[in-house]
N, C-alpha and C positions, 0 to 999 in steps of 0.2 A: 504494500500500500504506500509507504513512503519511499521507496525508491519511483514510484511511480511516479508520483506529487513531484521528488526533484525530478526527474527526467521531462514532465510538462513544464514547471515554473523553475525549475531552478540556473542557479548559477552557476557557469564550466569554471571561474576561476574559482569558487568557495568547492564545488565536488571534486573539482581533478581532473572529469572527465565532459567528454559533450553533452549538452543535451537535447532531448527531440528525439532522440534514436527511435525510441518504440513506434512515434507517428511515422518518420520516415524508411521502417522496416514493418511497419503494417504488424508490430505485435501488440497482443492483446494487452489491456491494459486498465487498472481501477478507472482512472482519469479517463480512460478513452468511455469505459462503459457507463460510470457513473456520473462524470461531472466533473471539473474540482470542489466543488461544494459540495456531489454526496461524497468524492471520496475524502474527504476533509472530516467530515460527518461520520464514513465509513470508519475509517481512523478514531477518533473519536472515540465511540461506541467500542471501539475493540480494546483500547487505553480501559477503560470504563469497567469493561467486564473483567481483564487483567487485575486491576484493582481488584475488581468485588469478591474476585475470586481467594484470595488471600482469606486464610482460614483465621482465625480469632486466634491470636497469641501475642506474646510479649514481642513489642516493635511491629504491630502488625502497621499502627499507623505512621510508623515513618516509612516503610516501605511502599505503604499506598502515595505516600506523597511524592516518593522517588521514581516509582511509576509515572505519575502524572508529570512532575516533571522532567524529565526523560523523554515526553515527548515532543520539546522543542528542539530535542537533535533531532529526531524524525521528519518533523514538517520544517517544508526549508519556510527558513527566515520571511523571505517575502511574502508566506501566508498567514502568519501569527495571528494579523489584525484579524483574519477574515475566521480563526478559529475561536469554536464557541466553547 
């Protein structure tokens, strides 16, 4: 999902590598199927259930925190604002 996300928006000098490849090799892709907005969304919800999934124990809530945070390496930078 996030390799996705940088591969439609992101930046070749922040990845290292190009981006667009999936649209100009015609592979399948969250962004091509869902959107940036649902796979933003997609992402999201998957963060979400990661969390919830963490069983009740000692540090369960820093973990969940690190989780969520964690996912601003995932979504590249340029879409922060647009995540809810």
């Amino acid at each position: 999902m996030a390799d996705d996300l940088h591969d439609a928006v992101g930046n070749p000098d922040v990845l290292g590598k190009p981006v667009g490849r999936d649209a100009a090799l015609d592979r399948p892709s969250a962004v091509r199927s869902l959107g940036i907005d649902g796979a933003i969304a997609h992402l999201n919800r998957l963060v979400a259930e990661a969390a919830a999934s963490i069983p009740p124990c000692p540090g369960a809530e820093g973990l969940k925190e690190l989780i969520i945070m964690e996912t601003e390496r995932f979504l590249p930078r340029e879409l922060w604002p647009r995540a809810a």
